[in-house]
C-alpha positions in Angstrom: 13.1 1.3 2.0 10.2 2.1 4.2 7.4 -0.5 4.8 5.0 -0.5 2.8 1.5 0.8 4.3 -1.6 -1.5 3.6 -4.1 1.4 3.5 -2.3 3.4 1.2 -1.7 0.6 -1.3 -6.0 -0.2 -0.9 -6.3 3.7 -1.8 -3.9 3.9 -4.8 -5.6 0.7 -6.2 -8.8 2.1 -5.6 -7.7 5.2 -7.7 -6.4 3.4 -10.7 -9.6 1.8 -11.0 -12.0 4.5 -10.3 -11.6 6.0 -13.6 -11.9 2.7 -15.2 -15.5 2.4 -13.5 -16.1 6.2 -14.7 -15.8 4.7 -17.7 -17.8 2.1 -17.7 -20.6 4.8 -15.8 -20.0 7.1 -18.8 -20.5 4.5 -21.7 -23.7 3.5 -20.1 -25.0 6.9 -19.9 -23.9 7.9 -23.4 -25.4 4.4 -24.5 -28.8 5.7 -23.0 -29.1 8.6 -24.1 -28.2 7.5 -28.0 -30.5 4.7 -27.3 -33.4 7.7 -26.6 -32.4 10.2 -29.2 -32.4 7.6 -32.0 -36.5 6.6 -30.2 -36.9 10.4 -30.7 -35.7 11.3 -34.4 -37.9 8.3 -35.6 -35.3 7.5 -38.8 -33.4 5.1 -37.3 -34.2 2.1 -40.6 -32.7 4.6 -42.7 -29.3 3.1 -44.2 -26.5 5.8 -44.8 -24.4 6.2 -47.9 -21.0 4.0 -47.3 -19.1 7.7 -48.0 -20.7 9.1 -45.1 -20.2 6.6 -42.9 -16.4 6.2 -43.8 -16.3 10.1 -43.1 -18.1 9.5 -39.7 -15.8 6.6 -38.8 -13.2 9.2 -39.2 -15.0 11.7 -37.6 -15.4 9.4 -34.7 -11.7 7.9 -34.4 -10.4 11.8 -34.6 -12.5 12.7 -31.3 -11.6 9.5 -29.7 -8.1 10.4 -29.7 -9.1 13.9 -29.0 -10.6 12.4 -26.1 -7.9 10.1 -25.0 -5.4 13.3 -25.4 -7.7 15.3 -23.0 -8.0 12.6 -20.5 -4.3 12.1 -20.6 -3.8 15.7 -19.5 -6.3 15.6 -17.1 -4.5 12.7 -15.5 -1.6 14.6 -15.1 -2.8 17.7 -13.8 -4.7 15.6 -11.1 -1.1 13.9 -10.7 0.3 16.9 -10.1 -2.0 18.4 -7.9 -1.6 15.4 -5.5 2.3 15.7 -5.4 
């Protein structure tokens, strides 16, 4: 087995997390911008019917796994382009 090389282990931990801190970049940014289109529309003390939000709850676990599906897929074509 070869030895192991310290500054390729510091880069493949670097990449494992980097997406984890996209992440975290990502929610803040979605987080604003929610946060300033709610300011905008100006209904935000309106309370929803408990059917619509049990259809967006669905609505919003479908694209969450729609996402996690995408983001799987990109993860391997990035894997594979490294290889």
């Amino acid at each position: 087995m070869p030895p192991l090389d310290p500054r390729s282990s510091r880069q493949e931990a670097r990449q494992a997390v980097a997406p984890l801190a996209d992440a975290h970049v990502l929610r803040r940014r979605a987080e604003t911008r929610l946060t300033n289109q709610a300011a905008h529309a100006g209904d935000a003390g309106a309370e929803p019917e408990p059917q619509d939000v049990q259809h967006l709850l669905h609505e919003l676990q479908v694209h969450q796994i729609e996402l996690e599906l995408q983001n799987e897929e990109l993860r391997l074509s990035h894997l594979a382009l490294d290889s």
